[in-house]
Residue, then its C-alpha position, 0 to 999 in steps of 0.5 A: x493799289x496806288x491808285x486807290x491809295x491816291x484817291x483815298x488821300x485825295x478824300x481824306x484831304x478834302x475832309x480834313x479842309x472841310x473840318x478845318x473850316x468848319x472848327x474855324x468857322x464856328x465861332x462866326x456861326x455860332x456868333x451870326x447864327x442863321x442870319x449869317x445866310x440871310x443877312x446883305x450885311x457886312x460890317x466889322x468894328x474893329x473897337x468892341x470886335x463885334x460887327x454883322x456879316x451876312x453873306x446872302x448879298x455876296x453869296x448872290x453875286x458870287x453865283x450870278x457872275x459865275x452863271x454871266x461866265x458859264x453862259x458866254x464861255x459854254x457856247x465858245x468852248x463848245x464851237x472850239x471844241x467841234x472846229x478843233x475835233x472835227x474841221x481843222x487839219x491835222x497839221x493845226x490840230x496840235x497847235x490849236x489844242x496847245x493855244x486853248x491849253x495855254x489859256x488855262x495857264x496865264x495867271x487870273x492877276x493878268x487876266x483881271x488887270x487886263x479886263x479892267x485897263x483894257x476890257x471894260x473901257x471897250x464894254x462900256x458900249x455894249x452895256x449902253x446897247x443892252x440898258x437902251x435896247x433890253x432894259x425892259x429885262x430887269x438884268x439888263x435895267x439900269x437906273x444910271x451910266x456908269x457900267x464899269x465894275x459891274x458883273x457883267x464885266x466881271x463874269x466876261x472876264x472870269x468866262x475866259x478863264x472857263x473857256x479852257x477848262x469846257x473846251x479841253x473836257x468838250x474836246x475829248x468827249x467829241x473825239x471819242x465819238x465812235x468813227x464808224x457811226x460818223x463814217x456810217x451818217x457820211x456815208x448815208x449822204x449826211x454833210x460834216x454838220x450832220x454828222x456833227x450833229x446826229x453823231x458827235x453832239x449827241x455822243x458828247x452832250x454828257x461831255x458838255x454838261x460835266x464841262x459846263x460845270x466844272x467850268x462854274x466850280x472854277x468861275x465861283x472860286x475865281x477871286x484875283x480877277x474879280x477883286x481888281x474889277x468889282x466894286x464892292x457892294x452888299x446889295x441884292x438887284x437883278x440888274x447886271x450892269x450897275x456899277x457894283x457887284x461882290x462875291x465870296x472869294x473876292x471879299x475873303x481876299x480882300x479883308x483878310x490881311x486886316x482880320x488877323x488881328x480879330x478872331x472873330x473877323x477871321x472866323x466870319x470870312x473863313x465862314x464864307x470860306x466854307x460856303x464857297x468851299x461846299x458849294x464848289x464841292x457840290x458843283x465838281x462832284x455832281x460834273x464829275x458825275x455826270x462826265x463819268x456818267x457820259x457814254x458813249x453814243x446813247x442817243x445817236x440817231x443816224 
């Protein structure tokens, strides 16, 4: 009873948000109209309290930092997961499991200021490499040399802050693994990475999914960390390594002290609040699925 009574809370709660927003939302809606999504637009004049806000732009970046993220964080969470379930001894098992936790608990102020002081002066030749080398690839194409505040710094940034999340959903599902199917592959001559690779993965990949995207519901929110390195922009290119980049939660956090005062300001970033807040929502509810959706050894073949 408590239990359904919790998670019945929990629902109201997220309804209650969402209409919360979207009262607020609305005049700024109403306002935009369907050019609010369309739009790379986003300007306020604080003298007839009017402006253009559109948050195609910042919605684009939004998801292409999240994706630099998920892609740099999933294989990492993934190899860390297998070393600390299936190769480190015992003894190290618990300090390894604590370490990775403890990465999910250092503020994103602290990661941000990190990569912006420490990190992006050292990417500063990858993002070279990767422009001379691969700029042929329209996201690694770049027009000058200034890679710093770019998504690509912020996206290995906010990875970090996914890599926890992916690691400890990984790490579960793989020990979960059925011990007599990876005693069964050991004992028919398989090597540790056979088994791990005929048992544990297959075992685990719905595991892995789920992880990955709720690791993308937290790299779209992330806000702090991506506020202190990006510079601000609102235009649309493929290139990953210009200098600029935006996104919803930064933006909201950065103009919201000057909105207080203008209703209309206010409404049209607590409407890329209620973007970000469905978009999200879709994100964990389908990872949720498919974590709840994750067996249980369909698939293992030995």
């Amino acid at each position: 009873m408590l239990a359904k009574a919790s998670g019945f809370s929990t629902f109201v709660l997220l309804v209650l948000i969402g209409l919360f927003l979207l009262i607020k939302a609305w005049p700024a809606l109403k306002y935009a109209g369907f050019s609010f999504f369309t739009r790379t637009e986003w300007t306020f004049n604080p003298v007839t309290g009017g402006g253009i806000f559109g948050i195609a732009a910042i919605l684009y970046w939004t998801v292409v930092i999240a994706l630099i993220a998920v892609v740099i964080a999933v294989p990492v969470a993934v190899a860390a997961a297998l070393f600390i379930s299936e190769y480190a001894p015992r003894r190290i098992k618990g300090t390894l499991t604590s370490l990775v936790d403890l990465l999910a608990a250092v503020p994103s102020l602290i990661y941000g200021m990190w990569g912006f002081f420490f990190l992006q002066p050292r990417l500063f030749g990858v993002s070279g490499f990767l422009a001379h080398h691969f700029g042929f690839i329209p996201i690694f194409h770049s027009n000058d040399d200034l890679f710093g505040s770019s998504a690509f710094v912020a996206g290995i940034v906010v990875s970090l802050m996914v890599i926890p999340i992916t690691t400890a959903i990984s790490r579960e599902v793989f020990s979960q693994a059925p011990p007599g199917e990876k005693e069964a592959a050991l004992a028919l001559g398989g090597t540790r990475w056979g088994m791990v690779r005929t048992v544990t993965l297959p075992f685990g990949k719905g595991g892995v999914i789920g992880g990955s995207m709720l690791g993308l519901g937290r790299a779209l929110g992330e806000t702090i960390a991506v506020a202190i390195i990006i510079s601000p922009t609102f235009e649309i290119h493929p290139s990953i390594l210009d200098r600029g980049a935006n996104s919803v939660a930064a933006r909201i956090a950065l103009e919201f002290g000057d909105a207080a005062s203008s209703p209309l300001h206010l409404s049209a970033l607590l409407a890329a609040g209620l973007v970000l807040f469905l978009l999200t929502l879709v994100v964990n509810s389908i990872a949720a699925f498919i974590v709840a959706r994750s067996r249980s050894g369909s698939g293992v073949d030995i």
